[in-house]
RODO-2510 file (C-alpha; in nm, 4 decimals, decimal comma):
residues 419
     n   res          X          Y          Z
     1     x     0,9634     5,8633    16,5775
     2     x     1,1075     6,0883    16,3106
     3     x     0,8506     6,3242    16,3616
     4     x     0,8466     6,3484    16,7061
     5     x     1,2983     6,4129    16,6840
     6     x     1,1632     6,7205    16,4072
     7     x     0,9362     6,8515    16,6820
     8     x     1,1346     6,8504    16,9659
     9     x     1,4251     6,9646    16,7559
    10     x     1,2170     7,2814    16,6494
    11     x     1,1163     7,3081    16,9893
    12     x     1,4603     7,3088    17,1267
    13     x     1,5779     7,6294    16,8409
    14     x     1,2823     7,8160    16,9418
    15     x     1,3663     7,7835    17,3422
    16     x     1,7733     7,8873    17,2887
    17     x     1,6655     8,1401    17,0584
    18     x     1,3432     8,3452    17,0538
    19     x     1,2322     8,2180    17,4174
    20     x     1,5753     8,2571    17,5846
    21     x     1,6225     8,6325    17,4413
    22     x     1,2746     8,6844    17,5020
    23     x     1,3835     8,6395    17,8931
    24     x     1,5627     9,0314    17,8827
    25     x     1,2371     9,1637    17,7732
    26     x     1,0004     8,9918    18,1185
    27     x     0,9424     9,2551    18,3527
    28     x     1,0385     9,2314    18,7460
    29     x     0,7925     9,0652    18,9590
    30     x     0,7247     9,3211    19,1605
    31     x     0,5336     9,1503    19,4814
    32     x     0,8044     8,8943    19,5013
    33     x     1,1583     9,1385    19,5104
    34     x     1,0322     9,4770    19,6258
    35     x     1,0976     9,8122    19,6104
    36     x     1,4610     9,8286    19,6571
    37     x     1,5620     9,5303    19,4274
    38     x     1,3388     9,6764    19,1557
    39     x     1,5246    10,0253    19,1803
    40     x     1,8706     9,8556    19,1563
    41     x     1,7842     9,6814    18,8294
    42     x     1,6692    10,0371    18,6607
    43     x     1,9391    10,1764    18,7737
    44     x     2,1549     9,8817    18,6208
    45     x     1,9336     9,9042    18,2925
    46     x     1,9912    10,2843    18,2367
    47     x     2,3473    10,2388    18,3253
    48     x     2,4441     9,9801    18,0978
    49     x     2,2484    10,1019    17,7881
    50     x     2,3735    10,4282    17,8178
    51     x     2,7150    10,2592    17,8242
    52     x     2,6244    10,0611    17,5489
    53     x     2,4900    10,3865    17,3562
    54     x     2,7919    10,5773    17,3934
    55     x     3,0348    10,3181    17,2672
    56     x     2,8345    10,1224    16,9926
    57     x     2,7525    10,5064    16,8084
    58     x     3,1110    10,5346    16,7943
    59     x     3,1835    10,1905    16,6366
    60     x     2,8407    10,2090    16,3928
    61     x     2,8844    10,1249    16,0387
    62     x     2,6910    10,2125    15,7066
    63     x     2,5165     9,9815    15,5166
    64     x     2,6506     9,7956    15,2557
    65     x     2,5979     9,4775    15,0315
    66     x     2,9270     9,2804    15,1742
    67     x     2,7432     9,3213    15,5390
    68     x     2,4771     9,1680    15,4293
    69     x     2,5960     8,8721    15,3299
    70     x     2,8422     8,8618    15,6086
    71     x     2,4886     8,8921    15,8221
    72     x     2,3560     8,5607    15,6143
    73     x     2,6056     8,3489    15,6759
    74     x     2,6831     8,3992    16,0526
    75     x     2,3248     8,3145    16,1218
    76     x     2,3650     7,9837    15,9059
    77     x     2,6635     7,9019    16,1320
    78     x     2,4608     7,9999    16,3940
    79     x     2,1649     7,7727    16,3242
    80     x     2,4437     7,5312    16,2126
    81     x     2,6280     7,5514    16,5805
    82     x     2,3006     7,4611    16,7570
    83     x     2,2286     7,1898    16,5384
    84     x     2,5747     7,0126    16,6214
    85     x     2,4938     7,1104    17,0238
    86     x     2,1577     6,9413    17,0674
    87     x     2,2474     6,5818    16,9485
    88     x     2,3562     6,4719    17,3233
    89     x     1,9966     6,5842    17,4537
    90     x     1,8007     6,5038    17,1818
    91     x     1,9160     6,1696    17,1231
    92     x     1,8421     6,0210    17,4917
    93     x     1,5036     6,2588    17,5026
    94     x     1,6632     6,5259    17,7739
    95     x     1,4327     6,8272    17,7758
    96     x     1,5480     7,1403    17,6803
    97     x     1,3739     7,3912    17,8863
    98     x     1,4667     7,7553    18,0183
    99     x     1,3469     7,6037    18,3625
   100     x     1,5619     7,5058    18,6724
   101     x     1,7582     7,2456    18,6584
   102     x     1,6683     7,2147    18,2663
   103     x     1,8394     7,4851    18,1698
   104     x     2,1591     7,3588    18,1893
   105     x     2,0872     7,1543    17,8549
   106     x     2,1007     7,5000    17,6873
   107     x     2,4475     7,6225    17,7034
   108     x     2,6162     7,4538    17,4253
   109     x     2,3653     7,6411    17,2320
   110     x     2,5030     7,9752    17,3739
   111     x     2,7454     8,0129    17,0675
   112     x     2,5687     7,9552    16,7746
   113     x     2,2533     8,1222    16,9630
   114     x     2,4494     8,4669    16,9687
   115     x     2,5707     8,3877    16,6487
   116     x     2,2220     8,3668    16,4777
   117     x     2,1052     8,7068    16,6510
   118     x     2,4211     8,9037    16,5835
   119     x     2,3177     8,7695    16,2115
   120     x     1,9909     8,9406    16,2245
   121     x     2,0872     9,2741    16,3894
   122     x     2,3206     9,3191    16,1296
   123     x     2,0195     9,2819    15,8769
   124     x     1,8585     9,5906    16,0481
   125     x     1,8931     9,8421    15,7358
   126     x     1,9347    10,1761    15,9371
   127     x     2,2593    10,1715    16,1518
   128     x     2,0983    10,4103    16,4106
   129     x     1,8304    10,1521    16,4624
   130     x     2,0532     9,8578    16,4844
   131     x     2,2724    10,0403    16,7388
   132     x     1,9752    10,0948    16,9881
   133     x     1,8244     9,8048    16,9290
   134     x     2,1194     9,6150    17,0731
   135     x     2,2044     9,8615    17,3392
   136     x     1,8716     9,7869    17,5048
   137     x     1,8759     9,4158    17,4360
   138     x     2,2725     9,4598    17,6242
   139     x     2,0632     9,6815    17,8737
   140     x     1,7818     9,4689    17,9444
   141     x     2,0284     9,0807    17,9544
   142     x     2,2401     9,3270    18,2443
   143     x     1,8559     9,3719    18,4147
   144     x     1,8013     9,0296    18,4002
   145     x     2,0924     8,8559    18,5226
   146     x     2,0979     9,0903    18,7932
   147     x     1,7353     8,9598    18,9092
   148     x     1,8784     8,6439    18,8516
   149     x     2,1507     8,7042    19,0708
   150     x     1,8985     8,8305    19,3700
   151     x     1,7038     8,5116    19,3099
   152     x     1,9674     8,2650    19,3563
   153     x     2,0999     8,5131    19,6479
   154     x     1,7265     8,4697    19,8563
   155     x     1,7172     8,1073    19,7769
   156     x     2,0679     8,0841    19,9695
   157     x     1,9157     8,2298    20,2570
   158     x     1,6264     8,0102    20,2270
   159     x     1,8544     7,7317    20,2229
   160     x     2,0538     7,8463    20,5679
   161     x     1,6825     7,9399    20,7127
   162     x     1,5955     7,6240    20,6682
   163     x     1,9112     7,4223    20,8141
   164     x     1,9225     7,6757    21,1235
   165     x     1,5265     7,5500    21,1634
   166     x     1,6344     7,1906    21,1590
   167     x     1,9120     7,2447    21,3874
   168     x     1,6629     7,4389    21,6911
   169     x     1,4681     7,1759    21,6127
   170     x     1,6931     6,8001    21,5677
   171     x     1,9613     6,8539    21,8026
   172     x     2,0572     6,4769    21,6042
   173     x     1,9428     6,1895    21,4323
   174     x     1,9824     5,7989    21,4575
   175     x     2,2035     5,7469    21,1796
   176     x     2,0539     5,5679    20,8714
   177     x     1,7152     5,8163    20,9081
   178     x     1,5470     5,9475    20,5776
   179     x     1,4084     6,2931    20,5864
   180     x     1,1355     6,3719    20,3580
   181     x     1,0839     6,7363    20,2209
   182     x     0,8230     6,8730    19,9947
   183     x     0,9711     6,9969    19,7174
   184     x     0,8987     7,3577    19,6182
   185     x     1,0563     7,6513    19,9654
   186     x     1,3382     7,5995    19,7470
   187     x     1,3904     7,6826    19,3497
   188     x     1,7553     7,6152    19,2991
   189     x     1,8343     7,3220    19,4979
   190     x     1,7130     6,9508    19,4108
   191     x     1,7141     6,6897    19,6922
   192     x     2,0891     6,5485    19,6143
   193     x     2,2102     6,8914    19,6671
   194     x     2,0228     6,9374    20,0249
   195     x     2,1505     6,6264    20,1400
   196     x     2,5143     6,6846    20,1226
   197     x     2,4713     6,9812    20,4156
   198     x     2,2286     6,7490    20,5878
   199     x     2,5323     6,5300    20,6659
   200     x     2,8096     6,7596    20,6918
   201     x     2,5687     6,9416    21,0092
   202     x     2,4589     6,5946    21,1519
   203     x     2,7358     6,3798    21,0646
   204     x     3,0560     6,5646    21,0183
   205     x     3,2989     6,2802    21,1294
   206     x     3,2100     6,0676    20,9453
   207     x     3,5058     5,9625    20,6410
   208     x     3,3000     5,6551    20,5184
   209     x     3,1404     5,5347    20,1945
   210     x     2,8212     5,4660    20,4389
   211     x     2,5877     5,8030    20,4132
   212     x     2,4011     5,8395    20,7491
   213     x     2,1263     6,0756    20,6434
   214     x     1,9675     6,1179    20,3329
   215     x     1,6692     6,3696    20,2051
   216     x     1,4361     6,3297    19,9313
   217     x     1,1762     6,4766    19,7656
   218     x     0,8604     6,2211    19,7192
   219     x     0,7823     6,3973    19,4282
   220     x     1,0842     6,3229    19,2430
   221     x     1,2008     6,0102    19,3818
   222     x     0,8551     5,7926    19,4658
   223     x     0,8713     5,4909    19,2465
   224     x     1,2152     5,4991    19,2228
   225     x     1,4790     5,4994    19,5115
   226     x     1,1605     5,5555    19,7227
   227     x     0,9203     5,2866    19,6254
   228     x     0,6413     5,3493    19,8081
   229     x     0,4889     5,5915    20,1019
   230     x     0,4293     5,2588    20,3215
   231     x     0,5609     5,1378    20,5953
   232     x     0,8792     4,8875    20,5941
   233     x     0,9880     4,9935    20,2177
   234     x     1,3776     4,9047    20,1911
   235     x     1,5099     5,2688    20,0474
   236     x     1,9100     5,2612    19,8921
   237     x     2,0336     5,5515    19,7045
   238     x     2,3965     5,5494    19,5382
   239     x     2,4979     5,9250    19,6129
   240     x     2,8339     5,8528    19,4122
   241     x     3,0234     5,9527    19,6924
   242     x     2,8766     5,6678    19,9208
   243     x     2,5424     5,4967    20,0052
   244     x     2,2503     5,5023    20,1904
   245     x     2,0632     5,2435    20,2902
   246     x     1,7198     5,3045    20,4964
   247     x     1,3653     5,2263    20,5093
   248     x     1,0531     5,4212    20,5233
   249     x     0,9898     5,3138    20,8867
   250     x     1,2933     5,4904    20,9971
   251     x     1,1732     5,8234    20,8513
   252     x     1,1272     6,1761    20,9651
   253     x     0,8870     6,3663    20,7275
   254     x     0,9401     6,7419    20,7534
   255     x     0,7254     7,0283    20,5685
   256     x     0,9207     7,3789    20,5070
   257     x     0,7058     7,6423    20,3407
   258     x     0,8568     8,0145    20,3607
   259     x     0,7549     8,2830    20,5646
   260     x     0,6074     8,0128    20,7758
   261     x     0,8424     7,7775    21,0039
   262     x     1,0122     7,4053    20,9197
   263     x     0,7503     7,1526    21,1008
   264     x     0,8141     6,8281    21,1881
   265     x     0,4867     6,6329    21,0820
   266     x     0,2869     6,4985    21,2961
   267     x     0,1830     6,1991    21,2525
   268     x    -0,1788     6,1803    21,4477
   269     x    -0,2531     6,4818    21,3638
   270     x    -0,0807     6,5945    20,9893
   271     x    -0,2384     6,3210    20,7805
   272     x    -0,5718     6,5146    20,7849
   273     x    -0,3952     6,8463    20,7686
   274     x    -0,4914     7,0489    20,4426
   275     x    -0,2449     7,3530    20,5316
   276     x     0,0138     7,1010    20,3795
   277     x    -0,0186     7,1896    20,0140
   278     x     0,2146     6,9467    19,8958
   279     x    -0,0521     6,6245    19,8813
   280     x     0,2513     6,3574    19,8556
   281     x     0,3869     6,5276    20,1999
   282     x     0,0357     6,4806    20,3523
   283     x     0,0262     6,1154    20,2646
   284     x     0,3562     6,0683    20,4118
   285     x     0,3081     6,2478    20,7010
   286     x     0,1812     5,9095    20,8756
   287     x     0,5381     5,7996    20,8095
   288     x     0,6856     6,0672    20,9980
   289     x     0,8544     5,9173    21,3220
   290     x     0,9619     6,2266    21,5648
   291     x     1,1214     5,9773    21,8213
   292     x     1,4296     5,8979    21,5463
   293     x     1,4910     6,2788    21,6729
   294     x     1,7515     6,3059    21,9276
   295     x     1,7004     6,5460    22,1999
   296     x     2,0405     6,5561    22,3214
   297     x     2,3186     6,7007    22,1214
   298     x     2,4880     6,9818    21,9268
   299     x     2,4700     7,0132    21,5178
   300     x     2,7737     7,1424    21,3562
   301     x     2,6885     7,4444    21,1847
   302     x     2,9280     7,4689    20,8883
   303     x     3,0609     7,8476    20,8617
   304     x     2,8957     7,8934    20,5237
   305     x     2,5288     7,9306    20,7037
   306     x     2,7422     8,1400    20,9929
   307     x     2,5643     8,3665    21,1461
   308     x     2,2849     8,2280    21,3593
   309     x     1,9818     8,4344    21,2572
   310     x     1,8126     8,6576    21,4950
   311     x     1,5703     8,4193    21,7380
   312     x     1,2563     8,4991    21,5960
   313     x     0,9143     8,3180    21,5637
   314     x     1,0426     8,0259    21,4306
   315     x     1,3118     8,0164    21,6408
   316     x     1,0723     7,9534    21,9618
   317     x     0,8029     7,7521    21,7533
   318     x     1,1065     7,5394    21,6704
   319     x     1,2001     7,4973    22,0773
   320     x     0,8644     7,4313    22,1696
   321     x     0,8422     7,1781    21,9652
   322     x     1,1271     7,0045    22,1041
   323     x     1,0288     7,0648    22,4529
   324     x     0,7069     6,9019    22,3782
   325     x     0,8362     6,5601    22,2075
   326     x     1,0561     6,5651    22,5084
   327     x     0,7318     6,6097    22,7664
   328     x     0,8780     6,9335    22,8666
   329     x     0,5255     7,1156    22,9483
   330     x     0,6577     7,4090    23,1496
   331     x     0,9377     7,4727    22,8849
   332     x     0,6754     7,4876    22,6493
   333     x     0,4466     7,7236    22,8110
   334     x     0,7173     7,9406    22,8845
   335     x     0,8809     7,9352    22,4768
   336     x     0,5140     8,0332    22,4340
   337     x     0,5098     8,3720    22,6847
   338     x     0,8277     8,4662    22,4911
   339     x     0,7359     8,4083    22,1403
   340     x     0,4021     8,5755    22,1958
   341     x     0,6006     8,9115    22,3581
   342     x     0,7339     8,9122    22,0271
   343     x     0,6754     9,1662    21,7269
   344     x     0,6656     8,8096    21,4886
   345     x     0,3623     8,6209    21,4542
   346     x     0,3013     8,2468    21,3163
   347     x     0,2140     8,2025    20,9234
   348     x     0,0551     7,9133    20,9377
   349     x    -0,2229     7,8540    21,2262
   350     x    -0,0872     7,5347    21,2908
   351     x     0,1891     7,6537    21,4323
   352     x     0,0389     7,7406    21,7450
   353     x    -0,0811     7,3998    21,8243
   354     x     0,2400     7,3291    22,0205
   355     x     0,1265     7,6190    22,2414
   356     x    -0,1945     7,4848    22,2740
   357     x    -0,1109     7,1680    22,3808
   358     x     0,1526     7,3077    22,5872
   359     x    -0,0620     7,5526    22,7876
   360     x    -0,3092     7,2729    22,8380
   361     x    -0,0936     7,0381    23,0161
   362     x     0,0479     7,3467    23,2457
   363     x    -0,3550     7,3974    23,3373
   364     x    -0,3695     7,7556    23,1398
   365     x    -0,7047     7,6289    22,9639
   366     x    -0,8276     7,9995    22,8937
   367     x    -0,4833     8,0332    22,6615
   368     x    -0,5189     7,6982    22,5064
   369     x    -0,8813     7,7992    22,4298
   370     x    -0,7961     8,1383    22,2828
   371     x    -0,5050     8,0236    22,0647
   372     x    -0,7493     7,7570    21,9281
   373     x    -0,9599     8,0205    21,8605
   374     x    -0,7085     8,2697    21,6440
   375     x    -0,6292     7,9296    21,4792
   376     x    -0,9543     7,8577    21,3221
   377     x    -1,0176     8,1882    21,2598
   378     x    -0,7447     8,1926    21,0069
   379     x    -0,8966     7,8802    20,8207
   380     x    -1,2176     7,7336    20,9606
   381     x    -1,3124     7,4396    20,7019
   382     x    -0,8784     7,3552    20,6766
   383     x    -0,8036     7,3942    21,0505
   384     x    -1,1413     7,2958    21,2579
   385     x    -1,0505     6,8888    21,1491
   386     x    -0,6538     6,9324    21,3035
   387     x    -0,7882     7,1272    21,5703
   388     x    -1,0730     6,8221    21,7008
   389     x    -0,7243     6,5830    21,6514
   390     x    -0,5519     6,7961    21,8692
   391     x    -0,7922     6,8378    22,1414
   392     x    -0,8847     6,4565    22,1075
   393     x    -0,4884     6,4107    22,2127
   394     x    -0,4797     6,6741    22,5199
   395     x    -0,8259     6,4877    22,6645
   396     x    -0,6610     6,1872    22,6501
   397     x    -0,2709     6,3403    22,7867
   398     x    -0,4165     6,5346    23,0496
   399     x    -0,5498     6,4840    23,4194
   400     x    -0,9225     6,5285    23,4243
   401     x    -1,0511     6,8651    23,5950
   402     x    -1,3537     7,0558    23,5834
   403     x    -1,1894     7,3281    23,4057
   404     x    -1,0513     7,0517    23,1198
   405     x    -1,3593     6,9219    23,0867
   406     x    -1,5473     7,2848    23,0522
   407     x    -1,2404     7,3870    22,7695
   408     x    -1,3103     7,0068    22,5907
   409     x    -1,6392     7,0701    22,5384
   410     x    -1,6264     7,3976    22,4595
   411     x    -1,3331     7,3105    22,2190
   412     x    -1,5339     7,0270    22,0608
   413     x    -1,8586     7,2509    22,0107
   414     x    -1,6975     7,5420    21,8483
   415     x    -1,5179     7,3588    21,5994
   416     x    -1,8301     7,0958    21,5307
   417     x    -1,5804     6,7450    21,6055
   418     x    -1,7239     6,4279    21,5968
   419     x    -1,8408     6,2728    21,9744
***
């Protein structure tokens, strides 16, 4: 036990000192914020370090004994400081950790952190040195809270992506539904967080200490307020502000993976579905219950996620898919025509099933056929099984012609299903 408090308190020093400064010094990630982003933090790098140039040279000092020792003993308070801030964590086994939502644990270390490297820049024996050396480390912490500040900025618009999705696509809910998310389209947010907006679109009225909706991620609360991913599981959550009480047979199960759209699982057909990389989202998907989706009515936007983004792929996928839980055929057909005029295109093959399935029932077999096609072209050995599900459904949905029964068997024979 004593050894293990040593280690993680070692552990703990190293991450709010060496690790945390160590953050100024990562470079961009260049695939993930592009060309303009990148360009904005040089420019704030040069910037600031020629700032910092300009007035640290005029405030340098020589060196001298007294400094020294001044250096010596503001890194012992230093070191001191963070030993009196990690108790709290350390004594109840909270992880320190430069990772979201982690990180939090680390500012009370800020202080005697800064403390400890002021310390040892002021041990650098040439002045000149010691000057640049903490004009780029000022330089590069600018950089970096600037790409931290874009980060948190396209995670926001994740976020309002996401809740303009569910809104095309729930118009409302029975109250006392649980939503089920996979964890991961969003970096800043945890589940509590998500389901504060969930109410305030779907249940703005409401003043009482019962919560109507509540989302969670399996992967952080299975075993806990989520016992199981089985049918008839009692689920109650204390959200401090009020309760929820549900069960997992009053769920809607809901994958959201960015560029591609927010899908409402399926559950005959998303159980096998391997695009799903989150496995604890697959096994719930047989869980999923569309029907608790009401097809009449108006979510309240709240002005944050104001305005309505531009009616894009999603935006269509989204409709169809309401259309078709509603049995709207020829509204899905036609969602299809429009969304396939478009410049957009799906990211994820399954997102054209609802076409499929909607062109089908309209009797436009040659479309159904070649958007099956595109599909499985994308993935064979991930979509062929979802596809067989899906035609398996529109043989059974549809009125038997010799066309169908050409496209089945076709179908069936290109993407080798089972008799």
């Amino acid at each position: 036990m004593v050894l293990y408090l040593l280690k993680t308190i070692l552990l703990s020093l190293w991450t709010v000192t060496a690790a945390a400064w160590g953050r100024a010094f990562s470079p961009p990630d260049f695939a993930l914020q592009g060309t303009r982003t990148i360009l904005v933090y040089v420019g704030v790098v040069v910037l600031v370090l020629a700032a910092a140039l300009v007035a640290l040279f005029k405030t340098r000092d020589e060196e001298d004994a007294a400094r020294r020792n001044d250096a010596l003993w503001t890194i012992a308070l230093g070191l001191l400081a963070c030993l009196m801030a990690g108790w709290p964590f350390w004594l109840i086994d909270l992880p320190v950790s430069l990772g979201f939502p982690g990180n939090r644990f680390t500012l009370p270390f800020m202080l005697g952190s800064a403390l400890m490297l002021a310390g040892l820049l002021a041990l650098v024996p040439r002045p000149n040195l010691r000057v640049i050396l903490l004009a780029l480390l000022i330089a590069l912490s600018a950089g970096r809270q600037f790409l931290w500040t874009d980060e948190y900025r396209r995670d926001w618009n994740v976020q309002k992506s996401l809740f303009w999705q569910m809104s095309w696509r729930m118009p409302a809910l029975q109250p006392d539904t649980l939503l089920l998310l996979n964890e991961g389209a969003l970096k800043f947010y945890a589940d509590n967080s998500l389901s504060a907006p969930l109410n305030w679109v779907y249940a703005p009225e409401n003043r009482s200490e019962h919560i109507y909706y509540m989302l969670f991620y399996p992967s952080t609360r299975l075993g806990g307020s989520l016992p199981a991913l089985e049918e008839n599981q009692p689920v109650s959550h204390d959200f401090l502000a009020g309760e929820f009480h549900g069960n997992t047979s009053q769920a809607v199960v809901l994958y959201f993976s960015p560029p591609g759209c927010l899908h409402v699982l399926d559950p005959e057909i998303d159980p096998d579905n391997r695009l799903i990389s989150d496995p604890l989202i697959r096994d719930a998907a047989s869980l999923s219950r569309p029907d608790l989706i009401l097809t009449q009515g108006l979510p309240r936007m709240p002005e944050i996620y104001a305005p309505e983004p531009p009616h894009r792929w999603c935006y269509y996928f989204e409709r169809a898919d309401l259309a078709r839980q509603q049995g709207d055929w020829e509204q899905v057909a036609e969602l299809g025509d429009q969304a396939f005029a478009l410049d957009d295109y799906p990211n994820d093959p399954s997102e054209r099933f609802v076409f499929i399935e909607g062109y089908a029932h309209v009797g436009d077999w040659e479309q159904a056929q070649e958007l099956s096609v595109q599909s499985y072209r994308v993935s064979p050995d991930y979509v062929a099984p979802i596809l067989c599900r899906l035609w398996e459904r529109i043989d059974v949905s549809t009125q038997d012609s010799t066309e169908k029964q050409t496209s089945i068997a076709a179908m069936r024979a290109k993407f080798a299903c089972s008799p």
